[in-house]
PDB file of N, CA, C and O in Angstrom:
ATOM      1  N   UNK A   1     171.444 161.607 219.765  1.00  0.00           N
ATOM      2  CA  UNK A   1     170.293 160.897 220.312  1.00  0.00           C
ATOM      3  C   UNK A   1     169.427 160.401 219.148  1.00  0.00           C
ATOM      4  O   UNK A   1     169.710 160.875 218.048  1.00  0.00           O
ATOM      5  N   UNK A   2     168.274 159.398 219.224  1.00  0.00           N
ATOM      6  CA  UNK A   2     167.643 158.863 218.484  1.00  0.00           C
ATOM      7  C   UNK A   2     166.496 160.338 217.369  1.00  0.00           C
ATOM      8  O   UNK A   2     166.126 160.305 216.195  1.00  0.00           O
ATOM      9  N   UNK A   3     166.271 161.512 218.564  1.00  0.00           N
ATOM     10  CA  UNK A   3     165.470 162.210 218.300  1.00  0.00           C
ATOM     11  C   UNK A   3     166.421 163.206 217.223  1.00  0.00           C
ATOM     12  O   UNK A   3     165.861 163.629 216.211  1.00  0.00           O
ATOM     13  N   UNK A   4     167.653 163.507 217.444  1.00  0.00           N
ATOM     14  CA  UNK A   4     168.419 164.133 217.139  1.00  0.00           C
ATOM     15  C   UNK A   4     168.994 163.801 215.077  1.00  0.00           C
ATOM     16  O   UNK A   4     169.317 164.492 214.110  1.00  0.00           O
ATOM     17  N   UNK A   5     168.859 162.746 215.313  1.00  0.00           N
ATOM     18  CA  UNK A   5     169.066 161.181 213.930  1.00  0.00           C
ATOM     19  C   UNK A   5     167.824 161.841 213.132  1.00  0.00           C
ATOM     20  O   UNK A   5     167.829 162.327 212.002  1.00  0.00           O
ATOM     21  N   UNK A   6     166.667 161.705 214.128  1.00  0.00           N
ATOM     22  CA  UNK A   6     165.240 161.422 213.224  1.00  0.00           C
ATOM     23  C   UNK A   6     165.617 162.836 212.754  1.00  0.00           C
ATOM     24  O   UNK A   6     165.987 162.877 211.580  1.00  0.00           O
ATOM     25  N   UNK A   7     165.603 164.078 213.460  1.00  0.00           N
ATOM     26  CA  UNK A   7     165.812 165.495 212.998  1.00  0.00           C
ATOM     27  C   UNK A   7     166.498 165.312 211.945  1.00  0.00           C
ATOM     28  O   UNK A   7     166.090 165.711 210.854  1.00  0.00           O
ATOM     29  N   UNK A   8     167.598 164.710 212.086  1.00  0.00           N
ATOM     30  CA  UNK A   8     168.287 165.196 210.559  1.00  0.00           C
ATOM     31  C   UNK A   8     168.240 164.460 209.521  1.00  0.00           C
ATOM     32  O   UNK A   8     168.748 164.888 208.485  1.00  0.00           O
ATOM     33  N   UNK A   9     167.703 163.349 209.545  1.00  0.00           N
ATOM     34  CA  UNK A   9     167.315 162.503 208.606  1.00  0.00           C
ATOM     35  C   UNK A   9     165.915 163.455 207.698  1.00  0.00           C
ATOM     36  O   UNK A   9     165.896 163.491 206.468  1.00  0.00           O
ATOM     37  N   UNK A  10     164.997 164.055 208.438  1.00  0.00           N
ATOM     38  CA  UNK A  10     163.952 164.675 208.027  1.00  0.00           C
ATOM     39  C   UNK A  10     164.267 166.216 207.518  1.00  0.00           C
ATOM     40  O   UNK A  10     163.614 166.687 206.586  1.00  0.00           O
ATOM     41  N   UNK A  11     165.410 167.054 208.247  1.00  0.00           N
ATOM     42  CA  UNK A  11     165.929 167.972 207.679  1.00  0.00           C
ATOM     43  C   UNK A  11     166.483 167.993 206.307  1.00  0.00           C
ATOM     44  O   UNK A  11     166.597 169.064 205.711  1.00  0.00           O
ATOM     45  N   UNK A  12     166.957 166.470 205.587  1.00  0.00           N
ATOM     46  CA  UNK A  12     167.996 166.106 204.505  1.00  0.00           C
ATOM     47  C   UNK A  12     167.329 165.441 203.494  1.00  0.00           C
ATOM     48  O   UNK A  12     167.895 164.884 202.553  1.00  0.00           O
ATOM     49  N   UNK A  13     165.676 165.509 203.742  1.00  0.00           N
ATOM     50  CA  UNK A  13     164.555 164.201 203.332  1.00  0.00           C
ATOM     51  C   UNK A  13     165.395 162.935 203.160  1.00  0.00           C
ATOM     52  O   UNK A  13     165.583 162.574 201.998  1.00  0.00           O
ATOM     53  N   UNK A  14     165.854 162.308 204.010  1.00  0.00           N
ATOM     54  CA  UNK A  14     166.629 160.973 204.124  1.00  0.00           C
ATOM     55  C   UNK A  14     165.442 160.022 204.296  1.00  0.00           C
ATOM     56  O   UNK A  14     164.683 160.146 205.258  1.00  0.00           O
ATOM     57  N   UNK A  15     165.266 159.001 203.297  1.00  0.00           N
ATOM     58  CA  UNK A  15     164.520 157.910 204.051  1.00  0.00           C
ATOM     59  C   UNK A  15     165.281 156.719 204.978  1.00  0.00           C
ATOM     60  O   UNK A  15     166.192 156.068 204.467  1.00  0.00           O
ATOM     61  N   UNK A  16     164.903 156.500 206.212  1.00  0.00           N
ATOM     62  CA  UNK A  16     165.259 155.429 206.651  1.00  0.00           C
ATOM     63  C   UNK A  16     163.619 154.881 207.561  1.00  0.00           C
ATOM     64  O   UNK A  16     162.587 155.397 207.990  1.00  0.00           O
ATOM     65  N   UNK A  17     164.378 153.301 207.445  1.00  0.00           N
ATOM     66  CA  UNK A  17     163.299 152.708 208.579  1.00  0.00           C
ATOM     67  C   UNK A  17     164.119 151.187 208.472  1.00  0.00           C
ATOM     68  O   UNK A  17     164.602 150.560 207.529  1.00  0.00           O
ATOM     69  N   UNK A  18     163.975 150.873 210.377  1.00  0.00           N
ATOM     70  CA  UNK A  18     164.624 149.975 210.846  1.00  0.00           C
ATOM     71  C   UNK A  18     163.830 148.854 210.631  1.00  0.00           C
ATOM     72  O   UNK A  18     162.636 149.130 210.516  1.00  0.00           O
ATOM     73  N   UNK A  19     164.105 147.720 210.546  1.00  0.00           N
ATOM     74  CA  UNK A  19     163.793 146.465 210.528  1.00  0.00           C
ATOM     75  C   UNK A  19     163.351 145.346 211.391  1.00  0.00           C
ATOM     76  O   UNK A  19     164.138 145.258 212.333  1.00  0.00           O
ATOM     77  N   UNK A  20     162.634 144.662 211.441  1.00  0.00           N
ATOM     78  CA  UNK A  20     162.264 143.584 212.347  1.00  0.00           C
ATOM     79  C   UNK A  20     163.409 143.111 213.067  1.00  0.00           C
ATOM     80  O   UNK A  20     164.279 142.716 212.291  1.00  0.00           O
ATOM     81  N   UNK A  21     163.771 142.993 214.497  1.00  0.00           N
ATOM     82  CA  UNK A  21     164.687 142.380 215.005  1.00  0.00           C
ATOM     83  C   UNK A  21     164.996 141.222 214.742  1.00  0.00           C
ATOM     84  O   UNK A  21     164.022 140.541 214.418  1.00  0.00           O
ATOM     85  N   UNK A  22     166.514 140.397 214.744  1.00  0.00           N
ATOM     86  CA  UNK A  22     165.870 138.927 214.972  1.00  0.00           C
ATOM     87  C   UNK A  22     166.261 138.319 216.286  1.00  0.00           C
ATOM     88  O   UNK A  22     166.167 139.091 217.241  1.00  0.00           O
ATOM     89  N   UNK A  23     166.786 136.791 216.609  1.00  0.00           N
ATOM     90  CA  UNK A  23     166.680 136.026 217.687  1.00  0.00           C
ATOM     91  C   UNK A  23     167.788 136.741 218.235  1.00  0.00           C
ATOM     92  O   UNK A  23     167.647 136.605 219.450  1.00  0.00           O
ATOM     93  N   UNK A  24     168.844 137.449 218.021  1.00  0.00           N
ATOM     94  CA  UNK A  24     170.013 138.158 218.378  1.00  0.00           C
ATOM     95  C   UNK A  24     169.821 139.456 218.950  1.00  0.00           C
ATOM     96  O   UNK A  24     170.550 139.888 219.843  1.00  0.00           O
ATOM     97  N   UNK A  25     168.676 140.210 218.368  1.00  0.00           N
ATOM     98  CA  UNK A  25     168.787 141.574 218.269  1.00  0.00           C
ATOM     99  C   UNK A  25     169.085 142.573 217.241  1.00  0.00           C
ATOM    100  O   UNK A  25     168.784 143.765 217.168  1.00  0.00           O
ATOM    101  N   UNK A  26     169.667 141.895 216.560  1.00  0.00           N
ATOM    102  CA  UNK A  26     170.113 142.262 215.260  1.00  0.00           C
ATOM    103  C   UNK A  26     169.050 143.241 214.420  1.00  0.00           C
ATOM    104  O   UNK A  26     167.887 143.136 214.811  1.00  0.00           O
ATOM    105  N   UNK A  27     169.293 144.225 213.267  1.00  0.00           N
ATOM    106  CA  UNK A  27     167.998 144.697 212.613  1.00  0.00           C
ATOM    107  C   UNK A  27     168.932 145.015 211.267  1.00  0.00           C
ATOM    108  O   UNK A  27     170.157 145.015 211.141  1.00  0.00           O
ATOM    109  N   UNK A  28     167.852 145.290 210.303  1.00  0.00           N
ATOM    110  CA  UNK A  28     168.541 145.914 209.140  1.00  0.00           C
ATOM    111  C   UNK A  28     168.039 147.246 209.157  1.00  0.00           C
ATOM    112  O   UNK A  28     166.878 147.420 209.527  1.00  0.00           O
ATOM    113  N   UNK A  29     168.658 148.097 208.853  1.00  0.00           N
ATOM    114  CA  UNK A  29     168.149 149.356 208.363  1.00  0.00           C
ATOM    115  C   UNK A  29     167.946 149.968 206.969  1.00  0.00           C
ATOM    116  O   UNK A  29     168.945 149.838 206.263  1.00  0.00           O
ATOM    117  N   UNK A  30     167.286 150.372 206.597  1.00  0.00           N
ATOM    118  CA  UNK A  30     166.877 150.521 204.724  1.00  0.00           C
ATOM    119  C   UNK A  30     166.627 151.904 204.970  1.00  0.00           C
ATOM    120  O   UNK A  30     166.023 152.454 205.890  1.00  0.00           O
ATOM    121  N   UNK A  31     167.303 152.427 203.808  1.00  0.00           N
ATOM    122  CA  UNK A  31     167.808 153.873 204.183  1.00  0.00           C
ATOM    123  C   UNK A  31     168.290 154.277 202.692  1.00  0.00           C
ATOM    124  O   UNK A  31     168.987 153.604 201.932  1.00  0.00           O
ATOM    125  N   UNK A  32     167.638 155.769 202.445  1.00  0.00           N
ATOM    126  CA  UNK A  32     168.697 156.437 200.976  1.00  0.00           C
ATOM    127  C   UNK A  32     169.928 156.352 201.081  1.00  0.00           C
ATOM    128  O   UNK A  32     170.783 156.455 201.961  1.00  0.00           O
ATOM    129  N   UNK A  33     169.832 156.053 199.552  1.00  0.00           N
ATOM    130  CA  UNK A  33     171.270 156.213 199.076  1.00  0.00           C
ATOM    131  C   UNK A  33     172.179 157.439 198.723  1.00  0.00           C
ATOM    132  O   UNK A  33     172.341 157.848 197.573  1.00  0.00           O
ATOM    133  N   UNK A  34     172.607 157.842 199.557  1.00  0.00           N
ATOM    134  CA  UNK A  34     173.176 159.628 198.976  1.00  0.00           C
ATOM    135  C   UNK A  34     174.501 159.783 199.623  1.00  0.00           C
ATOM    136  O   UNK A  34     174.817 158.971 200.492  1.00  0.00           O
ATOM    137  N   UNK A  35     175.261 160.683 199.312  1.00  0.00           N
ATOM    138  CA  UNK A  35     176.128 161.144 199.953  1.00  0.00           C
ATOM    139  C   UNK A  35     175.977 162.809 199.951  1.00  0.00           C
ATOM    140  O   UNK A  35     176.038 163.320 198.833  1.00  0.00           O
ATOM    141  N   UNK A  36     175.817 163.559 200.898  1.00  0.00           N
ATOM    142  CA  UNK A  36     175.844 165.078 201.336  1.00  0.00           C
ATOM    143  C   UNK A  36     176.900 165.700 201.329  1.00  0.00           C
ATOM    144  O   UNK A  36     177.510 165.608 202.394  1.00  0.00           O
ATOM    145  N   UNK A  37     177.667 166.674 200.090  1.00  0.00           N
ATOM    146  CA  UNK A  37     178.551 167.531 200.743  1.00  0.00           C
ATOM    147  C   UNK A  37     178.421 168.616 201.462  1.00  0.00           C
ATOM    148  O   UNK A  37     177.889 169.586 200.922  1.00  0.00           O
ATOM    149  N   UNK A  38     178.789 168.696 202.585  1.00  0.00           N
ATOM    150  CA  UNK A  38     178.463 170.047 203.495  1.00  0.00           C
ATOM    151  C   UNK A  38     180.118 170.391 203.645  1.00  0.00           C
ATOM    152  O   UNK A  38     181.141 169.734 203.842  1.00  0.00           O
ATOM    153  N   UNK A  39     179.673 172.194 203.378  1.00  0.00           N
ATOM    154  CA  UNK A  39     181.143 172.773 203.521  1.00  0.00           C
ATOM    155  C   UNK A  39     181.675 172.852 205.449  1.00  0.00           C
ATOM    156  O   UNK A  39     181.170 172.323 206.439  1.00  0.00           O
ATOM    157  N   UNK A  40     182.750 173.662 205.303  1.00  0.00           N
ATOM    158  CA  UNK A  40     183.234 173.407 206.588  1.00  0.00           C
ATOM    159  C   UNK A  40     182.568 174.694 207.630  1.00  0.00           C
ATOM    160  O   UNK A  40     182.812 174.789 208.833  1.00  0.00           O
ATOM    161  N   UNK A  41     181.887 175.413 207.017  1.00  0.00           N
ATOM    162  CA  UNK A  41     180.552 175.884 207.368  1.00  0.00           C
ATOM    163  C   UNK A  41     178.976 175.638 207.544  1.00  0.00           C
ATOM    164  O   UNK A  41     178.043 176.434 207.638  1.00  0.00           O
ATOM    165  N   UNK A  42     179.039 173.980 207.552  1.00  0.00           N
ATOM    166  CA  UNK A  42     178.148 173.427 207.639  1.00  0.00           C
ATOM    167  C   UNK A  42     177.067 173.905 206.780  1.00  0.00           C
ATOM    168  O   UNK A  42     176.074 174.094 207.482  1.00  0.00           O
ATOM    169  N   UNK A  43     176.823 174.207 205.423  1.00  0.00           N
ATOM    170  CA  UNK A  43     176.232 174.322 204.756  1.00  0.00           C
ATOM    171  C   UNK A  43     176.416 173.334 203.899  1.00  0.00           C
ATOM    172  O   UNK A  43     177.465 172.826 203.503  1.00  0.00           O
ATOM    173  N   UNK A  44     174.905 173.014 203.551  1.00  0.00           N
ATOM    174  CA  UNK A  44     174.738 172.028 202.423  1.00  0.00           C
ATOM    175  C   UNK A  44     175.391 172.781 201.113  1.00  0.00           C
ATOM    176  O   UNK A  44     175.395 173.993 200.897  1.00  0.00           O
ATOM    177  N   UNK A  45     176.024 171.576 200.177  1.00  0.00           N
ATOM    178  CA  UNK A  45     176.772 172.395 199.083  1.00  0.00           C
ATOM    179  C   UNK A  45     175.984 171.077 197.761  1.00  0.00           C
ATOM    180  O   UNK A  45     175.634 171.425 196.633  1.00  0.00           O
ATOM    181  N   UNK A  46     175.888 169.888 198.198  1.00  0.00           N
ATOM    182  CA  UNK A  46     176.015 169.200 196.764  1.00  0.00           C
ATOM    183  C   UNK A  46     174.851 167.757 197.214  1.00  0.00           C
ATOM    184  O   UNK A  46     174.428 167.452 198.328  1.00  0.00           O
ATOM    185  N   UNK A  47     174.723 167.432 196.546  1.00  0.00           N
ATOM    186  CA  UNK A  47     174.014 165.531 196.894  1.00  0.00           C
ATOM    187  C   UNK A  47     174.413 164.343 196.139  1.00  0.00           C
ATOM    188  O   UNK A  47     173.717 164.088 195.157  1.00  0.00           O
ATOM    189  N   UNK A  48     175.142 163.765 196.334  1.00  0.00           N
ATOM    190  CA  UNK A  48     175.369 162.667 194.851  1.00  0.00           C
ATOM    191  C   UNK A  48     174.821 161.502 195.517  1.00  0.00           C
ATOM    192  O   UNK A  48     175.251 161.134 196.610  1.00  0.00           O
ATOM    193  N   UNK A  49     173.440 160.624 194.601  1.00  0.00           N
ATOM    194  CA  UNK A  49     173.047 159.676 194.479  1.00  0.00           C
ATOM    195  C   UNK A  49     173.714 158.312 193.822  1.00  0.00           C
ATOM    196  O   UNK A  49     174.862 158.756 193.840  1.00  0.00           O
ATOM    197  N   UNK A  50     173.822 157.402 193.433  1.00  0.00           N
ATOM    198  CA  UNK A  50     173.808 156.493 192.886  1.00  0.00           C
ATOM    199  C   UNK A  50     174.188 156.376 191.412  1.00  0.00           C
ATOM    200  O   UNK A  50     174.801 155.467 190.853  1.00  0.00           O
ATOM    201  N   UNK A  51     173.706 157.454 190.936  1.00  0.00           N
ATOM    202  CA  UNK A  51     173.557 157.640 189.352  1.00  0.00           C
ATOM    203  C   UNK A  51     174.912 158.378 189.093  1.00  0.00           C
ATOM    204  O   UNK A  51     175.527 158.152 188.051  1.00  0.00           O
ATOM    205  N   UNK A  52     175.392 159.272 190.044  1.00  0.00           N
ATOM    206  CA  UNK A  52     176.842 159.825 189.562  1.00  0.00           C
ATOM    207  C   UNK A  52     177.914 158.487 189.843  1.00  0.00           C
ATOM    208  O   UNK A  52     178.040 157.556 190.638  1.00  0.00           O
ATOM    209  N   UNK A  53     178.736 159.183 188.360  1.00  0.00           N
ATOM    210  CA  UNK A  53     180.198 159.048 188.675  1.00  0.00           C
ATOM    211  C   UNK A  53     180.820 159.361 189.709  1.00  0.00           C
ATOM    212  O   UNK A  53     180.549 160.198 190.570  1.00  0.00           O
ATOM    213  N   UNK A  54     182.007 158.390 189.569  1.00  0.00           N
ATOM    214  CA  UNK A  54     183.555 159.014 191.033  1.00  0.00           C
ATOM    215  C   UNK A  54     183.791 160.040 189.932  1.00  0.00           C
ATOM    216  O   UNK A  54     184.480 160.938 190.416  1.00  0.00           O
ATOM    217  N   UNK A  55     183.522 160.272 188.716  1.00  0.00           N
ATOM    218  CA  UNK A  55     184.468 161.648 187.807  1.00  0.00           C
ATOM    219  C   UNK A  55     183.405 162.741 188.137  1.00  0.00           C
ATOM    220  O   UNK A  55     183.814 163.837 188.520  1.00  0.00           O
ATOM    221  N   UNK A  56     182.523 162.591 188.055  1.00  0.00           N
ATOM    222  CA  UNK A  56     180.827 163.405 188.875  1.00  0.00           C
ATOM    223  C   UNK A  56     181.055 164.200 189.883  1.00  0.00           C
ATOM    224  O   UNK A  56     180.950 165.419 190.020  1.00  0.00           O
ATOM    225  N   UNK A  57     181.495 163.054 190.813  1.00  0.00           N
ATOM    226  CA  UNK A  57     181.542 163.245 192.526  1.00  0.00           C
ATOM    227  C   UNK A  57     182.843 164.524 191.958  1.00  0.00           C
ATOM    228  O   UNK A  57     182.720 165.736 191.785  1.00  0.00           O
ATOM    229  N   UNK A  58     183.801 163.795 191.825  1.00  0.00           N
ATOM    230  CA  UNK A  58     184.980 164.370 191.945  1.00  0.00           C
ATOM    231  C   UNK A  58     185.090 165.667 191.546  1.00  0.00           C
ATOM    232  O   UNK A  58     185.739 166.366 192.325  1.00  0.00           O
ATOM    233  N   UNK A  59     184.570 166.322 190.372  1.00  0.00           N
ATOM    234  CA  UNK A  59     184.768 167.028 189.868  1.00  0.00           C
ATOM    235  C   UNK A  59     183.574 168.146 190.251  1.00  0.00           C
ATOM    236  O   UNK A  59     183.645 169.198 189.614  1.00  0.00           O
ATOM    237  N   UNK A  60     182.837 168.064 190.912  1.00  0.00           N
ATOM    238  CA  UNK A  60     181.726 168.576 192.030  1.00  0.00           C
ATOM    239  C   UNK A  60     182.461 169.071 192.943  1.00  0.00           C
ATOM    240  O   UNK A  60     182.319 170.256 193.246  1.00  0.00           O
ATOM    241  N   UNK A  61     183.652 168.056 193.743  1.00  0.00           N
ATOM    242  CA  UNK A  61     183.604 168.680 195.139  1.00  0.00           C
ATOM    243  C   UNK A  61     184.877 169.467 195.036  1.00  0.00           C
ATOM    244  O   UNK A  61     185.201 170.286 195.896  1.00  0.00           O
ATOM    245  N   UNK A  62     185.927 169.081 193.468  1.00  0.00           N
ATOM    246  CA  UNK A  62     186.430 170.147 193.837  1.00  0.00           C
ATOM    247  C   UNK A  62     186.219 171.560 193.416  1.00  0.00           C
ATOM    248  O   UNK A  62     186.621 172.682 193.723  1.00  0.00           O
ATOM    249  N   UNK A  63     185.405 170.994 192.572  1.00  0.00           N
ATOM    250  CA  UNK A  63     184.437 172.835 191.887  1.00  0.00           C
ATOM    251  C   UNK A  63     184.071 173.525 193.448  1.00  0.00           C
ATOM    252  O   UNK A  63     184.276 174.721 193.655  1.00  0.00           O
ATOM    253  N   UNK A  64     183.547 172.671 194.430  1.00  0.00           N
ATOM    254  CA  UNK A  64     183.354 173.666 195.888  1.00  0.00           C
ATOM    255  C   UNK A  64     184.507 173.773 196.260  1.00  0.00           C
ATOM    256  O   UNK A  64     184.806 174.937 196.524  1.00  0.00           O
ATOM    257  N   UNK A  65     185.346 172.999 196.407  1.00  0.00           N
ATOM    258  CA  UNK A  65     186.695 173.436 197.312  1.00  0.00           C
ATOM    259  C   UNK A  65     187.002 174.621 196.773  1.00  0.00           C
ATOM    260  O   UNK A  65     187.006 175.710 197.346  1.00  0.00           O
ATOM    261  N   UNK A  66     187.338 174.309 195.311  1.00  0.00           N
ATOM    262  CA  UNK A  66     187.764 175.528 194.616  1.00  0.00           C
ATOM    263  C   UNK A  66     187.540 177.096 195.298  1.00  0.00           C
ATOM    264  O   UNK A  66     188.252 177.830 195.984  1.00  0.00           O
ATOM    265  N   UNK A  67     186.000 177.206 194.664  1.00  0.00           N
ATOM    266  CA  UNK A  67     185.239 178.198 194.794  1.00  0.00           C
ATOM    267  C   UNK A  67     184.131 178.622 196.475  1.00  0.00           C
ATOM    268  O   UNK A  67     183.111 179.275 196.692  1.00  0.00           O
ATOM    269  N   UNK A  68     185.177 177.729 197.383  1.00  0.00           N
ATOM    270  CA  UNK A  68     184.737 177.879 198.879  1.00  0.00           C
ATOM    271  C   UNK A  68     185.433 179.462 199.461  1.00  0.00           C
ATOM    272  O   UNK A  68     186.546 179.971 199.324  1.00  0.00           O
ATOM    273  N   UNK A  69     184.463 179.799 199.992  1.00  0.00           N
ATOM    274  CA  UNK A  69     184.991 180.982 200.793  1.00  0.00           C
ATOM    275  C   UNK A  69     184.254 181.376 201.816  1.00  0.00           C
ATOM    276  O   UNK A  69     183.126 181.850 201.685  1.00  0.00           O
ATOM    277  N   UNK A  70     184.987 181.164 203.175  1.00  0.00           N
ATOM    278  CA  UNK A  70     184.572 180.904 204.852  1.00  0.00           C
ATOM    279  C   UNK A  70     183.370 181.913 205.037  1.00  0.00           C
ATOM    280  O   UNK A  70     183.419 182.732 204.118  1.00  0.00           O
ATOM    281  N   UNK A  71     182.665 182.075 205.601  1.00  0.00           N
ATOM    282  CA  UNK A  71     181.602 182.899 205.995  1.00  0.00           C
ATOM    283  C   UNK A  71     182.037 183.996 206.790  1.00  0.00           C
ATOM    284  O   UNK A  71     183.009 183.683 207.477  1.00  0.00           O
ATOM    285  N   UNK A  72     181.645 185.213 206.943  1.00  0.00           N
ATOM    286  CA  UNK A  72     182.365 185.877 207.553  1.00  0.00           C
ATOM    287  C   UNK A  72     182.166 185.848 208.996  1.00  0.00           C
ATOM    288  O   UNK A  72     181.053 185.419 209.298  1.00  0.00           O
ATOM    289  N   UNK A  73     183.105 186.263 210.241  1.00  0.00           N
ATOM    290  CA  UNK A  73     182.554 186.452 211.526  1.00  0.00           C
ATOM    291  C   UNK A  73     181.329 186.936 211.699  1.00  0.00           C
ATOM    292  O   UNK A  73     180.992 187.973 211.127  1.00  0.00           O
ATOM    293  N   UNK A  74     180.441 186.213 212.560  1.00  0.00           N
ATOM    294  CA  UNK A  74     179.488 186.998 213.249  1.00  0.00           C
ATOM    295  C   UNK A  74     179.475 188.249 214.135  1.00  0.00           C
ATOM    296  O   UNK A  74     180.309 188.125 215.031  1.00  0.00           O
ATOM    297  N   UNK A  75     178.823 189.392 214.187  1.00  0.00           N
ATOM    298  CA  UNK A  75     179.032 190.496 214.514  1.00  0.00           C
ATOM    299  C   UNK A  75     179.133 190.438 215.678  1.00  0.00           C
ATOM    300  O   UNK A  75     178.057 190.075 216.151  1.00  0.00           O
ATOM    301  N   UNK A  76     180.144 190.668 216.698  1.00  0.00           N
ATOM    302  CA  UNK A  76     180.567 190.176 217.805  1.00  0.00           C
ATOM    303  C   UNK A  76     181.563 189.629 218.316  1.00  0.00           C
ATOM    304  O   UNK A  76     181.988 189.697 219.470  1.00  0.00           O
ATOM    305  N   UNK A  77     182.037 188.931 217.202  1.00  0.00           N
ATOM    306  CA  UNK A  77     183.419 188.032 217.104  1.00  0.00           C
ATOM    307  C   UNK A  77     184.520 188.191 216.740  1.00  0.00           C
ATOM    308  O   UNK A  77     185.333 187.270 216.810  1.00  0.00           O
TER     309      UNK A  77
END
């Protein structure tokens, strides 16, 4: 949902903001530049902006893959 977007945009300090429509409907949206790695535990792990390398990126995410290890069951499960 729209409310759901704004939540996580503000959870991630993401800037966005939509744009004047035009005769179509059309809008632009202007928005950070980032990419978020979140593990497969939905934890935030990394942020790469603009300023990194693909050798940056790369060598980041597999330093997490690497050194990933699942969370344990919740007590109950």
């Amino acid at each position: 949902t729209p409310e759901q977007v704004r939540a996580a945009a503000a959870a991630f300090r993401v800037y966005v903001s939509a744009g004047p429509r035009d005769a179509d409907g059309d809008y632009v949206v202007d928005h950070s530049v980032l990419t978020f790695l979140v593990d497969p535990d939905g934890i935030f792990r990394d942020c790469y902006g603009r300023s990194r390398t693909a050798e940056e990126v790369a060598r980041s995410v597999r330093g997490h893959m690497d050194s990933y290890e699942p969370l344990p069951p919740a007590a109950g499960e």
